[in-house]
C-alpha positions in Angstrom: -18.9 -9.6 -14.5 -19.1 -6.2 -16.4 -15.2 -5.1 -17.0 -15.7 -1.7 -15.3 -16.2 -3.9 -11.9 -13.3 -5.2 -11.7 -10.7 -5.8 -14.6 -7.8 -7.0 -14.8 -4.5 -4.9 -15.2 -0.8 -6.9 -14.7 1.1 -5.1 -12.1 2.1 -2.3 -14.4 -1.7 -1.8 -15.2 -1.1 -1.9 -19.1 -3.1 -4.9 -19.2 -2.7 -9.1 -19.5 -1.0 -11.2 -16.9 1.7 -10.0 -14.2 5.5 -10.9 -14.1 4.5 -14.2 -12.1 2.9 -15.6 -15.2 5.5 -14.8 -17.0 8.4 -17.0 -14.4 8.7 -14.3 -12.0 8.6 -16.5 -8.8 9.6 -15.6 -5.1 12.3 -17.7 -5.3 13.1 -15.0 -8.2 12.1 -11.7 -6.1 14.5 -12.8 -3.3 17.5 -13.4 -5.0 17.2 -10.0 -6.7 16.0 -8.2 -3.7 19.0 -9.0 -1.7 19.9 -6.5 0.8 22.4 -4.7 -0.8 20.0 -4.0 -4.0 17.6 -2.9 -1.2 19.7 -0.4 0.5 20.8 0.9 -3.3 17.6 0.9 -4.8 17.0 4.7 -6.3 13.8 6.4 -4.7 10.8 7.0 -7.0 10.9 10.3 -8.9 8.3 12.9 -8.1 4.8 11.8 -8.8 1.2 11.5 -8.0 0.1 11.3 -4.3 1.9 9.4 -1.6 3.9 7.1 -4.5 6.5 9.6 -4.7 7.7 12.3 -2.5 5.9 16.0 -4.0 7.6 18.2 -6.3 10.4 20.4 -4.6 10.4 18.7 -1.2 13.5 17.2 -0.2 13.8 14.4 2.5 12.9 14.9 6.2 11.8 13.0 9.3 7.8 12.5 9.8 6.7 16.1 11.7 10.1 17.9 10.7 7.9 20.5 9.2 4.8 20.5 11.6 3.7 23.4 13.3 2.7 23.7 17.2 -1.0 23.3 16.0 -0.8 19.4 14.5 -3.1 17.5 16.1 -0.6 14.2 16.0 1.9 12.6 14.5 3.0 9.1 13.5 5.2 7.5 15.5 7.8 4.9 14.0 7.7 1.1 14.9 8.7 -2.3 14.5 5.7 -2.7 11.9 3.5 -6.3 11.5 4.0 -8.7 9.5 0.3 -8.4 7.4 2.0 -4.7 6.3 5.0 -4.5 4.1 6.5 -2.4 0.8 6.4 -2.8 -2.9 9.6 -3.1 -4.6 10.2 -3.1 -8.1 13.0 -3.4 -10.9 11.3 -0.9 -13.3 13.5 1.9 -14.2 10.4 4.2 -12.6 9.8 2.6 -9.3 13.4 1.1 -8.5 12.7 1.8 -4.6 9.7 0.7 -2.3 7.3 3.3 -3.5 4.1 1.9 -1.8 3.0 0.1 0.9 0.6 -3.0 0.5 -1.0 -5.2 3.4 -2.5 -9.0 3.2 -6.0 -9.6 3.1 -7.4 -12.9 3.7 -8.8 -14.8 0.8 -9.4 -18.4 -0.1 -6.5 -18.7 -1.7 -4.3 -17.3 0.7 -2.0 -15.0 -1.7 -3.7 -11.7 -1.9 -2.5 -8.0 -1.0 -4.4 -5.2 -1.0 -2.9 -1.6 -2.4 -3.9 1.8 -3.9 -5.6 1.6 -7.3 -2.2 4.4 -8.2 0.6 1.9 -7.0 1.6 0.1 -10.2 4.6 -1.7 -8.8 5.6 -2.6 -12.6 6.9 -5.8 -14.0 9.1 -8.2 -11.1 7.5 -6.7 -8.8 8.2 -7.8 -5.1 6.2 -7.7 -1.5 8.3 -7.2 1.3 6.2 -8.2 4.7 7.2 -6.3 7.5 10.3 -5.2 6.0 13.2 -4.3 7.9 15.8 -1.5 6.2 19.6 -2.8 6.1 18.5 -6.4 7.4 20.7 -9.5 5.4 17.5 -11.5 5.5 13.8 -10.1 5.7 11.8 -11.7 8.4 9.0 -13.0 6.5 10.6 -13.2 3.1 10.3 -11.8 0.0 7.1 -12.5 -2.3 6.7 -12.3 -6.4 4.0 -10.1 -7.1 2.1 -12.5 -10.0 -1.3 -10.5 -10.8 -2.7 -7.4 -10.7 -6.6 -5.9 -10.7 -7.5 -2.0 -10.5 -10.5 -0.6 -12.0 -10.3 1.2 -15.2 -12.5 3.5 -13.8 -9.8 5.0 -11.4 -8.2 8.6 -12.1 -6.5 11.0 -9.7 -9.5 13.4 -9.5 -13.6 14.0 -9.8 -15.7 10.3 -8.9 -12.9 8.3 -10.1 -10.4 8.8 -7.5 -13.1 7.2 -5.4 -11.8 3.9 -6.9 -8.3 4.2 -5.9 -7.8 0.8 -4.3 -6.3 -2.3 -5.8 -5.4 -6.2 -5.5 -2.5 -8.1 -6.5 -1.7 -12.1 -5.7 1.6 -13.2 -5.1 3.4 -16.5 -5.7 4.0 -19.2 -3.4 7.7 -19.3 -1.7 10.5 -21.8 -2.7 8.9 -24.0 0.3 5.5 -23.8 -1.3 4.2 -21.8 1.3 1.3 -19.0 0.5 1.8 -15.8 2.2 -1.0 -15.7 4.1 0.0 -19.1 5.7 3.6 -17.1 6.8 2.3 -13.5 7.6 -1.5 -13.7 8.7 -3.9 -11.2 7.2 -6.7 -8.6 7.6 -10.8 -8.9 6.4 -11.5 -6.8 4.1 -15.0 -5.1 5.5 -17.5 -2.5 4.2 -16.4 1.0 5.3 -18.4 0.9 8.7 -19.5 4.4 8.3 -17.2 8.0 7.6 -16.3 8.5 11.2 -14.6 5.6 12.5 -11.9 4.8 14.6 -8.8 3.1 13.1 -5.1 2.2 12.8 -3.2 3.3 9.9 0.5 1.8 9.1 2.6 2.8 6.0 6.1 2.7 4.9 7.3 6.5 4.1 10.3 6.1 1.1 13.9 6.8 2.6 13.7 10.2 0.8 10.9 11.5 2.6 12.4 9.6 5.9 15.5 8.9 6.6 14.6 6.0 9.1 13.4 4.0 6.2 10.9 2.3 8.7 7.0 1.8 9.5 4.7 4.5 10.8 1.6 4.0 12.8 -1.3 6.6 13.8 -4.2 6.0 15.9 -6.9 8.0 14.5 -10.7 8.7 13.9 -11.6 9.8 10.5 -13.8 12.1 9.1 -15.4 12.9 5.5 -13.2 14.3 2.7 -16.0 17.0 1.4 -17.5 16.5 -2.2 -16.1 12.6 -2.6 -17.0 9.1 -1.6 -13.7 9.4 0.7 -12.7 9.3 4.3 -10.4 12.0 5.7 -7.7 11.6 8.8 -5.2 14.1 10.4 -2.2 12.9 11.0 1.1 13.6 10.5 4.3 11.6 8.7 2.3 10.1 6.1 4.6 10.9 3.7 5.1 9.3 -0.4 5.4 5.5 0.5 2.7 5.1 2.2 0.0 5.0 -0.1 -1.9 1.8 0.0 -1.2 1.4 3.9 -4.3 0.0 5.0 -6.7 1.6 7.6 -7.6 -1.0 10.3 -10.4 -1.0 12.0 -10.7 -3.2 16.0 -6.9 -3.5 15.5 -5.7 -6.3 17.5 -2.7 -6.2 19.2 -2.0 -9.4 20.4 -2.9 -10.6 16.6 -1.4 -7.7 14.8 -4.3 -7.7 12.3 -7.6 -6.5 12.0 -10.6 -5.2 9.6 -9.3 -3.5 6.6 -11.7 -0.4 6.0 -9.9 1.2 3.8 -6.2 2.6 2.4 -4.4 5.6 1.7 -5.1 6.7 -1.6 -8.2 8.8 -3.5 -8.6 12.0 -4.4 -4.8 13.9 -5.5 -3.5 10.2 -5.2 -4.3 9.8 -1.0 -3.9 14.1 0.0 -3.0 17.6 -0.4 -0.3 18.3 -2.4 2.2 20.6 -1.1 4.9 20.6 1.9 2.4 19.9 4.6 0.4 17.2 2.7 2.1 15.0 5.5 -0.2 15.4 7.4 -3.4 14.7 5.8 -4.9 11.6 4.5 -7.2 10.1 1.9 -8.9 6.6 2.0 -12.1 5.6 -0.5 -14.9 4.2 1.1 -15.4 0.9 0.6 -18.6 -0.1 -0.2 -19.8 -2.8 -3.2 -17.2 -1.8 -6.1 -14.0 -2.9 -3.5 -15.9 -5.7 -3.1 -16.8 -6.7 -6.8 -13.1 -6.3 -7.3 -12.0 -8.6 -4.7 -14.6 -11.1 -6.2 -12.7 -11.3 -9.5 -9.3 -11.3 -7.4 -10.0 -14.7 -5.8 -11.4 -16.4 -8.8 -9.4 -19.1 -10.2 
């Protein structure tokens, strides 16, 4: 396979293997991650897209700054357990700073991000996670490996790239997260106007309740890119790499995986309504070329 398809970055994307290689293990993840370090951890710093809350904004709740005219807004929820936050120890990303969801594999250890979301060395998956909560209800996960495309960047052609993969280690049972959490199929965008269900995890600066958001929501076409588009407010930095489901089950609480928040500017606007619009690549043959290199051992 041609590098540009689908090299390998660790989860810091400067290249080589992740912190699992290295003796990073989920046995590892959780006894950092305790609750207390949770609940302490120091939100991101301003930065690109929906990583990190936008220069200048301070926190708020999800619609605080709406007008009359939004079309919707997410509503908060108990969240599922194929959806959950990135945590990591870097000085840079001490919070959650991006959501990631689990994607079915033969393995059984993959989640799938934004190609933006470098989660940095011990880097942790929290399914489902739960703010405050002594012990997380599916665990904490080592994040082990990491594969973007080089390819990626922030604007132009590139930012039609902006998705990512990253397996995880077994717990201190043996157990592979799949086997605990369940998890989506990836699936070719089925076309730019699509019905889906889009969960992310907004940082506590940009929302105070520190929980999952959900929107119901057909999408559209982000003019001039390879992206799809969706209106809906309280998306705010966190939440890029929440996946877009498509034929969400409810009884399940997984579905097709059509795409995630990221693309062009990072996964929006910029600015202090950028809230409430939303960026996803389409996933066509390169998501797919990258997931191909994921899962081979």
């Amino acid at each position: 396979m041609a590098p540009a398809s689908g090299a390998v970055t660790d989860a810091a994307g400067d290249g080589g293997s992740g912190g699992g290689a290295g003796g990073w293990t989920s046995e590892d993840a959780a006894r950092y991650w305790t609750a207390g370090r949770m609940a302490a951890a120091v939100p991101a710093g301003a930065g690109s897209g929906k990583s990190a809350a936008p220069p200048g904004e301070s926190a708020g709740a999800p619609g605080a700054r709406a007008t009359a005219g939004a079309a919707r807004s997410a509503r908060h929820f108990g969240g599922v357990p194929s959806v959950g936050v990135l945590f990591s120890v870097d000085q840079d990303a001490r919070a959650h700073h991006c959501t990631a969801s689990v994607v079915r594999s033969p393995h059984r250890d993959l989640i799938l991000t934004a190609g933006h979301c470098k989660p940095g060395s011990r880097a942790a998956f929290v399914p489902q996670y739960r703010s405050g909560a002594t012990t997380q209800p599916y665990g904490v996960w080592a994040v082990e490996r990491g594969f973007t495309d080089p390819r990626r960047s922030g604007t132009g052609p590139g930012s039609d790239l902006d998705f990512a993969f990253a397996t995880v280690a077994p717990d201190g049972r043996g157990r592979t997260l799949e086997s605990v959490t369940g998890g989506n199929i990836l699936l070719r965008t089925p076309g730019y106007t699509t019905d889906v269900t889009v969960i992310g995890y907004p940082t506590a600066r940009n929302d105070p309740a520190d929980q999952a958001v959900r929107c119901d929501v057909r999408t559209s076409r982000l003019t001039g890119q390879r992206q799809l588009r969706m209106e809906c407010g309280g998306f705010y930095g966190g939440t890029s790499g929440g996946p877009w489901l498509s034929r969400f089950d409810e009884r399940t609480k997984t579905g097709y995986v059509v795409g995630n928040i990221g693309g062009l500017n990072g996964g929006g606007p910029s600015g202090p309504d950028g809230h409430r619009t939303s960026y996803s690549p389409y996933y066509g043959s390169e998501v797919f070329r990258l997931y191909a290199r994921a899962v081979t051992r």
